[in-house]
N, C-alpha and C positions, 0 to 999 in steps of 0.2 A: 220935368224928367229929362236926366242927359242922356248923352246916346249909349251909354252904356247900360243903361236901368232900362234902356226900351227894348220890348221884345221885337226882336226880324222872323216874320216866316220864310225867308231864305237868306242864306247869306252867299254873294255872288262874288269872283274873285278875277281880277284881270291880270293876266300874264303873257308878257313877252321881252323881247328886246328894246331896248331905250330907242326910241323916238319912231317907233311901228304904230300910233296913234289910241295909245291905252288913256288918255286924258283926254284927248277931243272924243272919243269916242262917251266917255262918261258926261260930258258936255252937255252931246248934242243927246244925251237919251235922258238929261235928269232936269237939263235948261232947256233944249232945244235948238242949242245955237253952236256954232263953230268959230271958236279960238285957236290961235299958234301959242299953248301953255306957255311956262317954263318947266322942264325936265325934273319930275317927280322925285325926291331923295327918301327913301323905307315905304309907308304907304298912306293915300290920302284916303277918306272915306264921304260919301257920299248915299241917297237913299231916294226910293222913284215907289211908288204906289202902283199895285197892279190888280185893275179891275177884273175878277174871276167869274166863274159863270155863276159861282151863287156868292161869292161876295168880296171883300175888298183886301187885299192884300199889302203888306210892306215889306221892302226887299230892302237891303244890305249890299250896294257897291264899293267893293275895293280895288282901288287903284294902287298897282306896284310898280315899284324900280325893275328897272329890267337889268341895271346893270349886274355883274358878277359878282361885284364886292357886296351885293343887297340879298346875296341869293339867300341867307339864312335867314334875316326877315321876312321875304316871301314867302319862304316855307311857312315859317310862326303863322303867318296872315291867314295860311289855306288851310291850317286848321279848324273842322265844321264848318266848310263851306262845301254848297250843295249843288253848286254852279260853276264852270271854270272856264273863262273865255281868256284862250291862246291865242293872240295875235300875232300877224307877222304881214310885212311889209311886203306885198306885191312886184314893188319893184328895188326891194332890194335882199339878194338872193342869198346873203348870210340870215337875215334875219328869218329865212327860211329852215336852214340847215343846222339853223340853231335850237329847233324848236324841241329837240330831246331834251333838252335840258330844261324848259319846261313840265311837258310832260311826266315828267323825271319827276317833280312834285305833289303828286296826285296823290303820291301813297300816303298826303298828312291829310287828304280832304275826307268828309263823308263816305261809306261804305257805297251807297245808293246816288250819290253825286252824277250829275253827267256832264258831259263837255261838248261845247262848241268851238271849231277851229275858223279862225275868222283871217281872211288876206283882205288889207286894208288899202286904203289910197286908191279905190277903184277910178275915181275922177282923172286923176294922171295920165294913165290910158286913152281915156278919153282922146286926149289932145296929141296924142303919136303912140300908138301901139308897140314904137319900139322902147320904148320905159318899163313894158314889160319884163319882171328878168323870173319868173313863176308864173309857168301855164295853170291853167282854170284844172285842167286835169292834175298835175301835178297835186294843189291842193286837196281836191277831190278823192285824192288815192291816199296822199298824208290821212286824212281824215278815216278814211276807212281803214284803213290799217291801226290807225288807232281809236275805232269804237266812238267814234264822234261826229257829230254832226258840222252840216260846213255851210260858210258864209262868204260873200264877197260883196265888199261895204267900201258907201263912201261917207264917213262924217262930214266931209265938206257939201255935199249934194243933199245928204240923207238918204241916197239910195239903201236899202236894204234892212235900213234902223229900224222901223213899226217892224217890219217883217221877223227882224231878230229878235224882238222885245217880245214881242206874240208866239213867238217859240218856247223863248228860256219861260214865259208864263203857262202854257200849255204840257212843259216836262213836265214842271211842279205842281201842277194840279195833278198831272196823270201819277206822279210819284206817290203825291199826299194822296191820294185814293187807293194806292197798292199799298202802303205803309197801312192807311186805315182798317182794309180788309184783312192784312197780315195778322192785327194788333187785334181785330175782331177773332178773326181764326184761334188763336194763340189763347183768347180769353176762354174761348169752347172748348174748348183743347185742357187749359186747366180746371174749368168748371166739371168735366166728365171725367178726368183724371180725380176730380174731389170729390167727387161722388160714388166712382164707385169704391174707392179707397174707405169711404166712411161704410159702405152697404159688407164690404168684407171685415170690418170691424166688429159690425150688429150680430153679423153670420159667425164671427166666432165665442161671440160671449152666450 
């Protein structure tokens, strides 16, 4: 079976600016390991197994270009995905302010989709606080302002990685259960809608 014949119960999509850490980040959560890539051109695809509480899942990673001239295969990419992690660079404070145009993309993803906004490169910090050029706050309010959940990661440490993985897997159970219950509702909904449509049928013959 090739990847394309294979069913994904989620399909997850990565966006940001070129070289904010959207490929080591796919690295260290699908290998485990941290590489200096080379600079991704349209998108690469990858795939991580997520053990749920009643049973086993396969997820769909996409890796994109960040750059401009890629922006309309990225769009293509974020079509029916149900996941959207926006990176950006910690300390590098365009790759902050760039992040609308991101964003800006959402409207080809999932109706029910949700988003994590993630500042990368936490390890840098580390070693001089002033490499910082985006406060923890700052991020924190991007995210709320835009209906998203927020992260601060390092793929070279792994700081934060289990924790972001246990999240995006925790939305999507909570999504596929509110999907499930909608889809049950909806069934009732037409079932009694059938029923009584047939009992005024009987009632007029």
């Amino acid at each position: 079976m090739n990847e394309e014949e294979e069913k994904y119960d989620l399909k997850i999509i990565l966006l940001g600016s070129s070289k904010v850490g959207k490929t080591t980040l796919v690295n260290r959560l699908t290998q485990g390991t941290f590489e200096n890539p080379e600079q991704t051109t349209g998108a690469t695809f990858s795939k991580k197994k997520y053990q749920g509480e009643l049973q086993e899942y396969t997820f769909s990673i996409w890796d994109t270009a960040g750059e401009e001239r890629f922006d309309s295969l990225s769009s293509f990419y974020c079509r029916n995905s149900g996941c959207e992690l926006i990176l950006y660079d910690i300390t590098d404070r365009n790759s902050f302010t760039n992040l609308d145009r991101f964003f800006d993309k959402l409207q080809y993803t999932n109706e029910d989709s949700f988003v994590i906004l993630i500042g990368t490169k936490l390890d840098l910090i580390e070693e001089t606080s002033k490499l910082r050029k985006v406060t923890l706050e700052e991020g924190k309010k991007k995210a709320n302002d835009k209906n998203s959940y927020f992260f601060e990661i390092s793929s070279k440490t792994g700081h934060n990685i289990q924790e972001l993985w246990e999240t995006v897997g925790d939305l999507f159970e909570k999504n596929s259960q509110k999907n499930e219950i909608k889809h049950r509702q909806d069934n009732n909904h037409f079932q009694i809608n059938s029923f009584t449509n047939n009992q005024k049928k009987k009632n007029c013959c």
